[in-house]
C-alpha positions in Angstrom: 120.3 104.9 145.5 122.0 102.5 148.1 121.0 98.6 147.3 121.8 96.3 150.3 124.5 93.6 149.8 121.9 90.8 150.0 119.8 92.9 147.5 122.6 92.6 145.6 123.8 88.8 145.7 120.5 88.1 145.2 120.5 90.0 141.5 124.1 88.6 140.8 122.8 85.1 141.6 120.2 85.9 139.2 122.2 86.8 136.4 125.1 84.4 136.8 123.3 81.1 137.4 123.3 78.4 134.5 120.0 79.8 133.0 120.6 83.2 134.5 119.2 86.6 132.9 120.4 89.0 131.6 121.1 92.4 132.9 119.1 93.7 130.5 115.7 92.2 131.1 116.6 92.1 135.0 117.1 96.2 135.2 113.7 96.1 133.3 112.1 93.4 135.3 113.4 95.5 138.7 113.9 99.0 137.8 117.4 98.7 138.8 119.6 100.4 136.5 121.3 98.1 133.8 125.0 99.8 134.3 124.7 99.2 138.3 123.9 95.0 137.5 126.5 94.6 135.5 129.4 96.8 137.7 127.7 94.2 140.4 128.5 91.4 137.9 131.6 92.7 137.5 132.4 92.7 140.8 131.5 89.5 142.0 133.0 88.0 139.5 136.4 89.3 140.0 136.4 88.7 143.8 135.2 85.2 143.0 138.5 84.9 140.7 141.0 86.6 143.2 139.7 84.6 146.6 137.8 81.8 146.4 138.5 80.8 150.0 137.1 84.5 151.6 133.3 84.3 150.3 130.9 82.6 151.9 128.9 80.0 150.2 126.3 82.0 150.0 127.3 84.6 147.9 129.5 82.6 146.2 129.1 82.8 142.3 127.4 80.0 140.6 129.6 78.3 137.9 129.5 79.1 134.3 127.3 78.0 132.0 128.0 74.0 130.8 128.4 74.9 127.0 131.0 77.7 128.0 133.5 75.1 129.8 136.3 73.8 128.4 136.9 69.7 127.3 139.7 69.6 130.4 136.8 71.0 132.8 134.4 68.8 131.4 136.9 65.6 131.9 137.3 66.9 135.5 133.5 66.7 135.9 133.0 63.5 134.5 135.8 61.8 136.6 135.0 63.6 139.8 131.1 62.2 138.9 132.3 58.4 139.0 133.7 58.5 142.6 130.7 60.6 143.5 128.5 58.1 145.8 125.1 58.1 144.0 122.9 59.4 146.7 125.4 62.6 146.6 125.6 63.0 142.7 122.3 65.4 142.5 124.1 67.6 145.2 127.5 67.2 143.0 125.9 68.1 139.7 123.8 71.3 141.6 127.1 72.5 143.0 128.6 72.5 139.4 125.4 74.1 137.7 124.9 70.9 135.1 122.2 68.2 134.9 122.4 64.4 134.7 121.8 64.5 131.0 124.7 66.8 130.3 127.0 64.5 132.6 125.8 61.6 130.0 126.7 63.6 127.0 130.1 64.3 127.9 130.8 60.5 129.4 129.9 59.3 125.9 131.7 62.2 123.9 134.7 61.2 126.3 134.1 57.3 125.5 133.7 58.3 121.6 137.1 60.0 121.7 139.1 56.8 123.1 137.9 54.4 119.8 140.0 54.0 116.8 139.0 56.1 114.1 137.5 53.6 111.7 140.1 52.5 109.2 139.4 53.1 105.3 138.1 50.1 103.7 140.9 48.3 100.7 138.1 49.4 98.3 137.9 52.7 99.5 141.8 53.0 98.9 141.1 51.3 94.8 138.6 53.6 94.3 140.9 56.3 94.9 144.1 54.5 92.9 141.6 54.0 90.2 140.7 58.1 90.1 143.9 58.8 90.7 145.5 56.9 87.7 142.1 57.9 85.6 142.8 61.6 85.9 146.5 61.3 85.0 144.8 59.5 81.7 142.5 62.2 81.2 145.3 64.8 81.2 147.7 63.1 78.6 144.7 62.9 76.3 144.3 66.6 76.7 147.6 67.3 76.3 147.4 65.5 72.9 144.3 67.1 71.9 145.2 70.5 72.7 148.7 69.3 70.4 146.6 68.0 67.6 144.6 71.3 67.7 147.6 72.9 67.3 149.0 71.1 64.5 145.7 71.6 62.8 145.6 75.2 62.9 149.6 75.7 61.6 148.8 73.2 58.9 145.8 75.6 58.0 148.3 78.6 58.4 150.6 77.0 56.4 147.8 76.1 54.0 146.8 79.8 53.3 150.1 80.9 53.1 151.4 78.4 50.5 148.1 77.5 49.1 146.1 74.4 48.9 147.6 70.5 48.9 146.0 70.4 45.4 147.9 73.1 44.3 151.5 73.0 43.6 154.2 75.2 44.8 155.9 76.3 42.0 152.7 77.5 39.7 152.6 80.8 42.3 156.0 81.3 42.8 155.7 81.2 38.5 158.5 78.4 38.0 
């Protein structure tokens, strides 16, 4: 079946735009096979990529989703926005497929990334000194235990092999 090309713009605008559908529920929705949607997709996508200047406006291919752009698009966005006069911005943020809000949330995540990271506090850096020097501590004294341990059992050895304190030496040896 033969689809006309504004039949078909009109279905890759609808799956391309920032809330756009998917080709899925679209072949369902208008009993357009699935595989011919997303070979349209496809398509439009591609000559999108490889001539921007060709296409007419119309069928041009609405940009990607906000949460798929990268931090050096968003920055782009954001400082295209400030020279933007405000009774064009709504047209601005249409033509880039994001709202006002989202333009806010990357100013400020751009503004957040210019502070200084906060500094660590003096007692912050004692606490750790202290921890530091109190786990070196606690490792000697387990080094000693596990020595005194040691010495304890090979005096216990030594014990059953030569008898008790009490007991002298030469009484087994029969001297």
């Amino acid at each position: 079946m033969t689809y006309t090309e504004g039949f078909r713009a009109n279905m890759v605008r609808r799956m391309a735009c920032p809330n756009g559908i998917s080709a899925t529920a679209l072949a369902r929705e208008v009993g357009v096979p699935q595989q011919s949607l997303s070979r349209w997709l496809r398509e439009a996508s591609a000559v999108n990529q490889t001539d921007n200047s060709s296409i007419a406006p119309e069928s041009h291919m609405p940009p990607k989703r906000p949460q798929d752009r990268s931090a050096e698009e968003k920055l782009k966005i954001v400082l295209e926005a400030e020279i933007v006069p405000e009774e064009q911005l709504g047209a601005f943020l249409r033509r880039n497929g994001i709202h006002e809000a989202q333009l806010r949330e990357w100013r400020s995540m751009m503004l957040s990334g210019l502070q200084k990271p906060p500094r660590t506090s003096s007692k912050n850096t004692e606490e750790t000194r202290k921890i530091h020097q109190l786990e070196k501590e606690l490792q000697r004294k387990e080094k000693a235990l596990a020595e005194a341990a040691a010495i304890i059992i090979l005096k216990k050895k030594v014990q059953s092999i030569w008898g008790g304190e009490d007991e002298p030496t030469d009484k087994k040896s029969g001297r």
